[in-house]
C-alpha positions as CSV (number, residue, x, y, z in Angstrom):
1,X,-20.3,78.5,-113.2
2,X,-20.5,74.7,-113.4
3,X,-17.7,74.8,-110.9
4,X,-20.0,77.1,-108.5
5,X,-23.1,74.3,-108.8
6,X,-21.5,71.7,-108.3
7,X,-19.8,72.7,-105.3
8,X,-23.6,74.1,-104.0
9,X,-24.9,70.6,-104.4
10,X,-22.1,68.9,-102.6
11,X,-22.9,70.6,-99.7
12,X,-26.5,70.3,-100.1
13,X,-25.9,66.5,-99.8
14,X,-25.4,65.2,-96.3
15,X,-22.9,62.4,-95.7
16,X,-24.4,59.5,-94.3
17,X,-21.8,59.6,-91.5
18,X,-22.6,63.5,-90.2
19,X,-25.7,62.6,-90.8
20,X,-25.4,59.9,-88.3
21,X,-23.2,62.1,-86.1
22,X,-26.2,64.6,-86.1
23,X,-29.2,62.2,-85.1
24,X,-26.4,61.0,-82.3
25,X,-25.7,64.6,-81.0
26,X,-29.6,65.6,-80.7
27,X,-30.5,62.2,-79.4
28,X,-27.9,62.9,-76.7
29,X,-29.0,66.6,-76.3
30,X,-32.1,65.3,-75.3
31,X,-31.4,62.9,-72.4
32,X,-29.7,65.4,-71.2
33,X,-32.3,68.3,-71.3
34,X,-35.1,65.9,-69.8
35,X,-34.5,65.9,-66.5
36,X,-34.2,69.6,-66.4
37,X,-37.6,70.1,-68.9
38,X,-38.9,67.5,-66.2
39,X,-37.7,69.6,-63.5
40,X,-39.3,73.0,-65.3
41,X,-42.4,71.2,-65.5
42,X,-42.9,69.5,-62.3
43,X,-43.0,73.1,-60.8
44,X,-45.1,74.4,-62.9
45,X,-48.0,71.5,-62.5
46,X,-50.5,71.8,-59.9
47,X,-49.8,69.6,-56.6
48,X,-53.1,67.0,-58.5
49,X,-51.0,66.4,-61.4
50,X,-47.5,66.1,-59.6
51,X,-48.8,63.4,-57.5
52,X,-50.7,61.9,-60.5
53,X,-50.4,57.7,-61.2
54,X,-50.4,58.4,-64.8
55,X,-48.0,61.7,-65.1
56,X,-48.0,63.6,-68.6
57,X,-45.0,65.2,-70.3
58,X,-47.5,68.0,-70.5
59,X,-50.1,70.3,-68.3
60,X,-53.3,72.2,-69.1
61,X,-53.4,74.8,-66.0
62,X,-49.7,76.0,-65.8
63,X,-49.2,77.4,-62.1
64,X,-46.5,79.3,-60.2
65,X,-47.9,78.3,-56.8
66,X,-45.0,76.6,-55.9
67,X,-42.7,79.8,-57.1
68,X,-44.9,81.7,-54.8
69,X,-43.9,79.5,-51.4
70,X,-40.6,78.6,-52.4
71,X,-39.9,82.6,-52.5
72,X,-42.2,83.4,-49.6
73,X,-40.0,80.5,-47.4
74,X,-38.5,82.3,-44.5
75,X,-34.6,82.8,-44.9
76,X,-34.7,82.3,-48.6
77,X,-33.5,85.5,-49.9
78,X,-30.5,85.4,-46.9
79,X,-30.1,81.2,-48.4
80,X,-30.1,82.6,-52.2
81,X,-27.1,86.0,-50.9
82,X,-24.9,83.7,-49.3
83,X,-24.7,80.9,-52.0
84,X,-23.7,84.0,-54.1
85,X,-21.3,85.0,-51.7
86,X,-19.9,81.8,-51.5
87,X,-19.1,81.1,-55.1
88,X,-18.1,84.7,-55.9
89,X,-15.5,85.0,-53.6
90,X,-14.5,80.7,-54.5
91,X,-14.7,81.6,-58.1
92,X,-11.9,84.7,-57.6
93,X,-9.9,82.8,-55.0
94,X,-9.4,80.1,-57.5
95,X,-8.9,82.0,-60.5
96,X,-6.2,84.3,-59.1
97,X,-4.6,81.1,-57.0
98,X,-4.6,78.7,-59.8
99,X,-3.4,80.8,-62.3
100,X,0.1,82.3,-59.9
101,X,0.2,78.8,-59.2
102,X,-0.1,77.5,-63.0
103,X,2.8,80.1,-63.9
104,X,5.4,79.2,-61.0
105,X,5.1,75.4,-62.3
106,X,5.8,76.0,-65.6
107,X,8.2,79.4,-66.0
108,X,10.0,78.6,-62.7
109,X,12.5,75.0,-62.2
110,X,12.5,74.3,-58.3
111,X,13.4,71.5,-56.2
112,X,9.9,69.1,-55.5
113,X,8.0,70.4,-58.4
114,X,7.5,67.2,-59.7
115,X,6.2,65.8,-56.5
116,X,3.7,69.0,-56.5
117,X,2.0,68.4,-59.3
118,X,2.1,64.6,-58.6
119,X,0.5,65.8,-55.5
120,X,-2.3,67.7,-57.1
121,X,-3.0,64.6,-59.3
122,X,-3.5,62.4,-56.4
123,X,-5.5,65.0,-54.6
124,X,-7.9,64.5,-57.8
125,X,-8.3,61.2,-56.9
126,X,-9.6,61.0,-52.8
127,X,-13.1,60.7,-52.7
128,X,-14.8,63.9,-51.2
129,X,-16.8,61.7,-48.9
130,X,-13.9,60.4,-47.3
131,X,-12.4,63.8,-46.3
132,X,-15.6,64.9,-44.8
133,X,-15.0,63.9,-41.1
134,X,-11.6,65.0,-40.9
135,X,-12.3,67.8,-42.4
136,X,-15.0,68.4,-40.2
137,X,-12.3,68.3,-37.5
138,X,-10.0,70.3,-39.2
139,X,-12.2,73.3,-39.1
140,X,-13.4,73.0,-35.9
141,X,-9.8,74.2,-34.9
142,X,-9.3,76.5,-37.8
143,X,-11.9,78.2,-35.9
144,X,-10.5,78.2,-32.5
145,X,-7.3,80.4,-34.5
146,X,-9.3,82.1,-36.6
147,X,-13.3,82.5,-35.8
148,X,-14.4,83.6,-39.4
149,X,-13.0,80.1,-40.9
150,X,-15.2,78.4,-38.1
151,X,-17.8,75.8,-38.0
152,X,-21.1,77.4,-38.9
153,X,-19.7,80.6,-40.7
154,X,-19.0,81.1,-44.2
155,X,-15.6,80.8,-44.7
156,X,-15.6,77.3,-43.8
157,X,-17.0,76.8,-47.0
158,X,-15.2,78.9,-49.2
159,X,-11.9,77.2,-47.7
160,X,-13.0,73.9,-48.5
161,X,-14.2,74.7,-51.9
162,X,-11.1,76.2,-52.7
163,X,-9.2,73.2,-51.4
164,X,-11.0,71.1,-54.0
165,X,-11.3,73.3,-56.9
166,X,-7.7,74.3,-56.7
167,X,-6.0,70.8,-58.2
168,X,-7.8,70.5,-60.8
169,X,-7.8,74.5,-61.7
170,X,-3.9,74.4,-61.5
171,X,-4.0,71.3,-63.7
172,X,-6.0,73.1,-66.3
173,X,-4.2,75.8,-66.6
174,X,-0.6,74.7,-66.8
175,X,-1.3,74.0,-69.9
176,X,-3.3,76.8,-70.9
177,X,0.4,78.4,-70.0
178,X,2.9,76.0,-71.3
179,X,1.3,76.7,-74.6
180,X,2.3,80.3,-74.6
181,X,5.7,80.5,-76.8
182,X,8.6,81.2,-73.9
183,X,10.1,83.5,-77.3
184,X,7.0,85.6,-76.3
185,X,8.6,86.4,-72.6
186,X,12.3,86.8,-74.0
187,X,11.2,89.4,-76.5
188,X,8.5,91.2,-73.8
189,X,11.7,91.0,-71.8
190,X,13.9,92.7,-74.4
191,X,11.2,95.6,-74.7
192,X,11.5,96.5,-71.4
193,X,8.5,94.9,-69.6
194,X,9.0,93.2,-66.0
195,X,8.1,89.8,-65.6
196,X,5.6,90.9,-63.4
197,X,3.8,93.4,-66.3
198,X,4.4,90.2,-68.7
199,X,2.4,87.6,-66.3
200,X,-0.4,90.5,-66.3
201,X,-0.7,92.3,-69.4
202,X,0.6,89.7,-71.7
203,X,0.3,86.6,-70.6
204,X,-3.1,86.8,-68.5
205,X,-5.0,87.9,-71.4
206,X,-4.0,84.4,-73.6
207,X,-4.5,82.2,-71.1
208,X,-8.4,84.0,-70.6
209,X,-10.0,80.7,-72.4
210,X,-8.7,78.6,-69.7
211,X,-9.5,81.1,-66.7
212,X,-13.4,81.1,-68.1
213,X,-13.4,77.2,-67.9
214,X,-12.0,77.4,-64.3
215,X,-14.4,80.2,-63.1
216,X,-17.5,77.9,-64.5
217,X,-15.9,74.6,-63.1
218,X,-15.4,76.5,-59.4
219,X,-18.9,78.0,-59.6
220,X,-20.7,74.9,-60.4
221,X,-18.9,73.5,-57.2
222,X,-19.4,75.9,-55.1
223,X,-23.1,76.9,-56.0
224,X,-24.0,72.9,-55.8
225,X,-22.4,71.9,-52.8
226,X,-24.5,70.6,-50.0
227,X,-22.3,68.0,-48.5
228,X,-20.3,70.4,-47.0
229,X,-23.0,72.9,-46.5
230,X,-24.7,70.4,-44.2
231,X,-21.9,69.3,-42.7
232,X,-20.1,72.5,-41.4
233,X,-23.1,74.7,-41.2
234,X,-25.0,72.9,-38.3
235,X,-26.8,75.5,-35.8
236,X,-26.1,78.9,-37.5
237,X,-29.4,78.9,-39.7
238,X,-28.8,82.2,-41.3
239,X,-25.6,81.2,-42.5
240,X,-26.9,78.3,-44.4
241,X,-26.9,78.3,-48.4
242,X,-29.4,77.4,-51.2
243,X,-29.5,73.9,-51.4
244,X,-30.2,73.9,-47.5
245,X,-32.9,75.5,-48.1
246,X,-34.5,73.1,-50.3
247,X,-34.6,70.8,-47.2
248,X,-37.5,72.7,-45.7
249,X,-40.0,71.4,-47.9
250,X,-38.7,67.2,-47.3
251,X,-41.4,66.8,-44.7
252,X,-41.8,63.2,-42.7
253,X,-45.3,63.1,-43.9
254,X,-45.5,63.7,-47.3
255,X,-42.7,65.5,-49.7
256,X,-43.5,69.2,-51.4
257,X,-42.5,68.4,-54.9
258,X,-43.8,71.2,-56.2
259,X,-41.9,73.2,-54.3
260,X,-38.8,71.4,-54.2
261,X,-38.8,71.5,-58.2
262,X,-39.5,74.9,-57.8
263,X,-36.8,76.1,-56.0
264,X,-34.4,73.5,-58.1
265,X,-35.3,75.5,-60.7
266,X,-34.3,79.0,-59.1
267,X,-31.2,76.9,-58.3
268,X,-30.6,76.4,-62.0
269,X,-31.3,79.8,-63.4
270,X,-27.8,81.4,-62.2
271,X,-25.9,78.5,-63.4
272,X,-27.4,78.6,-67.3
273,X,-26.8,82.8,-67.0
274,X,-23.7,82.4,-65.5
275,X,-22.9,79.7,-68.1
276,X,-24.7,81.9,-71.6
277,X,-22.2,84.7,-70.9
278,X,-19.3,82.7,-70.8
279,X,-20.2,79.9,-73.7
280,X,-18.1,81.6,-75.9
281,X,-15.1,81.7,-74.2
282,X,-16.0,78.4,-72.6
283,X,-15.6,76.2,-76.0
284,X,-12.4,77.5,-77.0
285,X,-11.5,77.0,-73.1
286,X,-12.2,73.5,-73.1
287,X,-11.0,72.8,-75.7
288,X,-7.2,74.2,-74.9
289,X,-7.6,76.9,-77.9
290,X,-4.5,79.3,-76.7
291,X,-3.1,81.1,-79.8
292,X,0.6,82.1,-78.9
């Protein structure tokens, strides 16, 4: 019994270091929630209290005016459909890519692997900005071969994205799949599956943790990108994405915060749903948590 109690108040009594730790984490929590709360409430003020000199972390009349435009803005549902499109199809394109990919590089021994993956590390390391024009280039006669992969459509963008989503996805998960025990093929082998039911039904399933970090990292990308949204999207209006849309409301005369908070906010909302239902997976992802 005196066992039991004491143990009870050990735990009760907070090390001075966690303790620490704690303040630490929450203090960090918050800097990085306050731009977003800032965000949330910026489009929820009246226009009066946006443009206030002495601005309030507060407000006493709560509006969804700029909701209202930013949803009534011409083109916005077609902005909001192909942003989804976009990063669906990026998010499957790198999942399925990077993972084949991950496997090859670590099951199979072929000449120039090394100078592959040294490849995929130094592809990490180019600044986008710098592969902007050329790339502008590149698709201007993609598009000449194939129409669909074109300047102002689409696929431009979900090329590109891949292109840059795809080193560091491959990365990832090689060693979400070098951590699966290779005793694990033999005796999947010796049972009588294919390497080809092993890679799916065996293997796929353990290396699910990594996949979820991939699919967030890809859709993050994709659903943010306005770089190459601008830049390859130039006269085909109704192929433009979300964050283009934002640009409707930067007038010459005076900005629409309202409404540009506003619709950063709808911006936001599929990330943090997309993000709750994976957060489980997500932490263990992260963290390289494959149990052979």
């Amino acid at each position: 019994m005196s066992t039991v109690l004491a143990a009870r108040r050990r735990r009760g009594v907070r090390r001075p270091g966690r303790l620490v730790a704690e303040v630490m984490t929450v203090a960090v929590a918050g800097l990085v929630a306050f731009p977003l709360y800032w965000m949330l409430l910026s489009a929820l003020k009246p226009t009066g209290e946006i443009q206030s000199a002495d601005p309030r972390p507060w407000t006493l009349a709560p509006t969804l005016e700029h909701f209202e435009r930013v949803l009534g803005a011409a083109g916005f549902a077609r902005y909001f459909v192909n942003s989804v499109l976009v990063a669906v199809v990026v998010v499957a394109g790198s999942l399925l890519l990077s993972f084949l990919a991950a496997v090859a590089l670590t099951r199979f021994r072929f000449r120039g692997r090394t100078v592959l993956l040294v490849m995929l590390l130094v592809a990490q390391m180019v600044p986008v900005e710098a592969l902007t024009i050329p790339l502008f280039f590149l698709m201007r006669s993609v598009g000449d071969v194939a129409p669909a992969f074109g300047l102002n459509e689409l696929g431009s963008l979900v090329l590109v994205h891949l292109a840059f989503t795809l080193p560091l996805a491959i990365w990832m998960l090689r060693g979400f799949v070098a951590a699966v025990p290779a005793e694990l093929e033999e005796a999947a082998t010796l049972d009588g599956a294919s390497r080809l039911r092993f890679t799916w039904q065996i293997l796929f399933p353990l290396v699910l943790p990594g996949l979820v970090a991939v699919s967030v990292l890809s859709f993050i990308h994709a659903w943010n990108d306005f770089l190459f949204a601008r830049t390859f999207i130039i006269s085909k209006t109704e192929n433009q994405t979300l964050p283009q849309a934002i640009l409707v409301f930067f007038k010459p005369e005076e900005n629409d915060w309202g409404a540009i908070m506003a619709g950063s906010t709808l911006m936001t909302i599929p990330v943090l749903i997309f993000f709750v239902l994976v957060q489980r997976r997500l932490v263990s992802g992260l963290a390289g948590a494959v149990k052979g």
